[in-house]
C-alpha positions as CSV (number, residue, x, y, z in Angstrom):
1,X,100.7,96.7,154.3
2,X,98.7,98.7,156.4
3,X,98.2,102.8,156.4
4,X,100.3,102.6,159.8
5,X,103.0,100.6,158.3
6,X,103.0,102.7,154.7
7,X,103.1,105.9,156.8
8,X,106.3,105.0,159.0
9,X,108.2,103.5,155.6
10,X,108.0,106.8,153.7
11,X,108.2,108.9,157.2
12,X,111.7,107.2,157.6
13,X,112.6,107.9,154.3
14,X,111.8,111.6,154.5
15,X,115.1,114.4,156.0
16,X,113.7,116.2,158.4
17,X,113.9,119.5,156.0
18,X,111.0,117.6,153.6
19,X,107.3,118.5,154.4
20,X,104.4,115.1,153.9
21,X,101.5,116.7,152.1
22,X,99.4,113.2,152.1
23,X,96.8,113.2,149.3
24,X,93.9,112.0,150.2
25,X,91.3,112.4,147.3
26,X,88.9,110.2,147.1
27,X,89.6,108.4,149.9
28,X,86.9,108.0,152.9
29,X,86.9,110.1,156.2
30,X,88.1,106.4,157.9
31,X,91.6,106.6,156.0
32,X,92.3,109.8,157.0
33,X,91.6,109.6,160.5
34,X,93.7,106.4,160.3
35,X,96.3,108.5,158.9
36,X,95.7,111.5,161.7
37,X,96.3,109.1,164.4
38,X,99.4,107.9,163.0
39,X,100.8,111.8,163.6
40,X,100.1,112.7,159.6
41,X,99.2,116.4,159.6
42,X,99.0,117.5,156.4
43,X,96.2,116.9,153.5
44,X,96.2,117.3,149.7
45,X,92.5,117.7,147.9
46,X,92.1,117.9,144.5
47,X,88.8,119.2,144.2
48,X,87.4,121.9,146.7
49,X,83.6,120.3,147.3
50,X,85.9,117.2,148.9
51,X,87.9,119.4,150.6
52,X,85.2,121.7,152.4
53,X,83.4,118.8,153.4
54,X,86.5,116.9,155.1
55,X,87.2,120.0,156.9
56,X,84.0,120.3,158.3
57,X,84.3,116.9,159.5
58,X,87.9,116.6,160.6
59,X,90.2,118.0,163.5
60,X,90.9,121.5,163.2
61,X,94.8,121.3,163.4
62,X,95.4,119.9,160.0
63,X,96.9,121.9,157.5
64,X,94.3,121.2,154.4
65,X,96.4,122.2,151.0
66,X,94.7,122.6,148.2
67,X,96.7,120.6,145.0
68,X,94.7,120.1,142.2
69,X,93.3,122.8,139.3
70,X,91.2,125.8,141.0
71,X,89.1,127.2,139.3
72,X,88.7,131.3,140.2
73,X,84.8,130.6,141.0
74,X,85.9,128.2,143.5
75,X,88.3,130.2,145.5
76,X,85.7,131.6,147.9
77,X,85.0,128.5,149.5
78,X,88.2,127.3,150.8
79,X,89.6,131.2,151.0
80,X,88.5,130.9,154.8
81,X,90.9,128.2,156.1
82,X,93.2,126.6,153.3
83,X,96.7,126.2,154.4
84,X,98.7,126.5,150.9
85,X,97.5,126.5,147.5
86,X,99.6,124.6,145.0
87,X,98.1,124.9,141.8
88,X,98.2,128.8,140.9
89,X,98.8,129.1,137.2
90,X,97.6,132.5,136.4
91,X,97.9,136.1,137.8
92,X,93.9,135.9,137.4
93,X,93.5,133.3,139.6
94,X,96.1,135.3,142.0
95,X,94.5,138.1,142.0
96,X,91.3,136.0,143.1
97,X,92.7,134.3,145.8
98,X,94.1,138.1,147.2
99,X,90.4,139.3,146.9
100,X,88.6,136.6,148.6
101,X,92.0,136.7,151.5
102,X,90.9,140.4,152.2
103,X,87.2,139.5,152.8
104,X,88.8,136.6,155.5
105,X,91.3,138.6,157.2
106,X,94.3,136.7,155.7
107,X,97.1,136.3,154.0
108,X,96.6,132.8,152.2
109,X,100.2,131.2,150.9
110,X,100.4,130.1,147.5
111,X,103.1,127.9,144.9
112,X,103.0,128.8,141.8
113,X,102.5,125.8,139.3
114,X,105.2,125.4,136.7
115,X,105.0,123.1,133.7
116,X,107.7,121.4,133.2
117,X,106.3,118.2,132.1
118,X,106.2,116.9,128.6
119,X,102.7,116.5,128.7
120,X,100.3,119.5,126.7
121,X,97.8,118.4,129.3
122,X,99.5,119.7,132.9
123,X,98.8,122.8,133.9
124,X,101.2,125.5,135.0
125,X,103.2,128.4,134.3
126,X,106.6,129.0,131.7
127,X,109.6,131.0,133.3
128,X,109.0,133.7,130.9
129,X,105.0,134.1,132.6
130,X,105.9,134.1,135.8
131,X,108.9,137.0,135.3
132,X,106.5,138.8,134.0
133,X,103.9,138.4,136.5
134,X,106.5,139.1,139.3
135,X,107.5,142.1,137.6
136,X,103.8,143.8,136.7
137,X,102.4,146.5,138.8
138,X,99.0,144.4,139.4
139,X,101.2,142.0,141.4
140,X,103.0,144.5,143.8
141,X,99.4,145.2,144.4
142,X,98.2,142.3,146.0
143,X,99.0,142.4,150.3
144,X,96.9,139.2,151.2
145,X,98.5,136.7,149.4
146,X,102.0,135.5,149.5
147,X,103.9,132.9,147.0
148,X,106.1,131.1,149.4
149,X,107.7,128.4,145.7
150,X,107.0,126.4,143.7
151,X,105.3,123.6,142.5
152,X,105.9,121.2,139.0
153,X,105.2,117.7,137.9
154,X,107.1,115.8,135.9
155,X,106.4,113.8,132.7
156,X,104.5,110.3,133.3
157,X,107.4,108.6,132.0
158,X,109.7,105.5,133.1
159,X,112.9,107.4,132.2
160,X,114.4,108.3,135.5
161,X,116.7,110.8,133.6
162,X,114.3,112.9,132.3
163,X,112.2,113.1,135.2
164,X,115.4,114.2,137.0
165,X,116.1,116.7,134.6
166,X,112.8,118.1,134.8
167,X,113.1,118.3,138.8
168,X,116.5,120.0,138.3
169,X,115.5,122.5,135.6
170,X,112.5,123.2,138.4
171,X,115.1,123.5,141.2
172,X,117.5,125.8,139.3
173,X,114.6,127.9,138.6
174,X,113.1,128.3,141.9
175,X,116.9,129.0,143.5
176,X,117.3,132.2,140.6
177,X,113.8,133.2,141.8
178,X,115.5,133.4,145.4
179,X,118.4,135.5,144.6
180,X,116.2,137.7,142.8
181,X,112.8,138.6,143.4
182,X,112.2,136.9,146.9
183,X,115.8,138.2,147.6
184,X,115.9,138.6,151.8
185,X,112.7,137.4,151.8
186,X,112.8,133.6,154.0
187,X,109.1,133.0,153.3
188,X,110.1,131.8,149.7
189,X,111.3,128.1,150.8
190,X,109.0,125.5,149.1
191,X,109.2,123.5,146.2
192,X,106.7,121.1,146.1
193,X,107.7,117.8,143.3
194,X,107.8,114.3,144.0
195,X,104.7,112.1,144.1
196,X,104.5,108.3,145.5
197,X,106.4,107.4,141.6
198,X,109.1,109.7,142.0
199,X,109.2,111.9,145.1
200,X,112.8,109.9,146.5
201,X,114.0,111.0,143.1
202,X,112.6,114.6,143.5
203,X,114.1,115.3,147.2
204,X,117.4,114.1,145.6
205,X,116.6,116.6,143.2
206,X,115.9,119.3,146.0
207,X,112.3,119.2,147.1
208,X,111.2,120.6,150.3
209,X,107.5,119.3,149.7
210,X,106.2,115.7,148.0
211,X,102.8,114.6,147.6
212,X,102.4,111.3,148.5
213,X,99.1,109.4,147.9
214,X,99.2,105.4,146.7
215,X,102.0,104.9,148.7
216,X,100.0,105.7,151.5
217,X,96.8,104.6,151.0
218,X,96.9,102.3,148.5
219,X,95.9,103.2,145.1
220,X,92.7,105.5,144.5
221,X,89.4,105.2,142.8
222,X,88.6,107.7,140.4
């Protein structure tokens, strides 16, 4: 099938309420511009050389998120134009992206990663980190950057169940972290779960946000 054809599948798949962040790492300037023209305005990079340089080159209405591990020496380079940040796993690399916000003027949006997969080798955040983060006095400090969710990804496994209960413990989570600290404040809306293996599972599960990337363009090189 063709990007055109992959794109309107998963579009018509998707309720209206679920954001398309299509991950396009690795994948040449051509593919994306096919993707562009098929309406697809929303990017996901893993690594932040790939993504400066496709921003340079592409249209300046797409909303380039940045998905993959960021390392806190890296943060100054996408600090003047990244849309969302998915990957925030430490109240280091928070306090990074709030510096390097105030030297652009912004406010930069962030998820904060939680790992809820099996796997030792995911990053992200436990529930008893991120209370604790939310709670300290260096994050009440920080005015330019503003965690709008969450983001998780389940175990690399074929058991539907667990995945599920992985996207539901994720869900439950993110909801008590809207009655409480984000309480009255709408900006906290977004979890991001789902990829092209499981995000129909994970917008079952409640997702507002899947990253989809083989489904669209066909599996990646590494």
């Amino acid at each position: 099938m063709s990007i055109k054809q992959n794109i309107s599948t998963v579009i018509e798949l998707l309720p209206k309420h679920v954001t398309l962040v299509a991950v396009s790492k690795t994948k040449p300037i051509e593919l994306l511009e096919e993707a562009y023209n098929e309406g697809v305005r929303v990017f996901g990079e893993n690594k932040v050389q790939e993504l400066c340089h496709k921003q340079e080159i592409l249209s300046k209405d797409i909303q380039w998120h940045m998905i993959g591990h960021l390392q806190t020496n890296k943060v100054k380079y996408i600090a003047p134009f990244v849309s969302l940040i998915h990957s925030v796993d430490s109240i280091k690399l928070l306090q990074t992206i709030n510096k390097e916000a105030l030297k652009n003027d912004r406010v930069i949006d962030v998820l904060l990663q939680m790992h809820i997969a099996e796997e030792d080798t995911k990053f992200g955040m436990s529930i008893f980190e991120v209370e604790d983060m939310l709670n300290s006095q260096i994050f009440l400090k920080l005015q330019n950057v503003r965690i709008v969710g969450l983001m998780g990804m389940a175990t690399n496994t074929d058991s539907d169940i667990d995945i599920k209960n992985e996207f539901i413990s994720l869900r439950r989570f993110f909801e008590t972290l809207q009655r409480t600290f984000f309480k009255e404040k709408g900006y906290f809306n977004t979890l991001s779960m789902g990829m092209s293996s499981d995000y129909q599972l994970a917008i079952e599960c409640g997702s507002t946000m899947v990253r989809i990337g083989s489904t669209l363009f066909g599996k990646r090189s590494n």
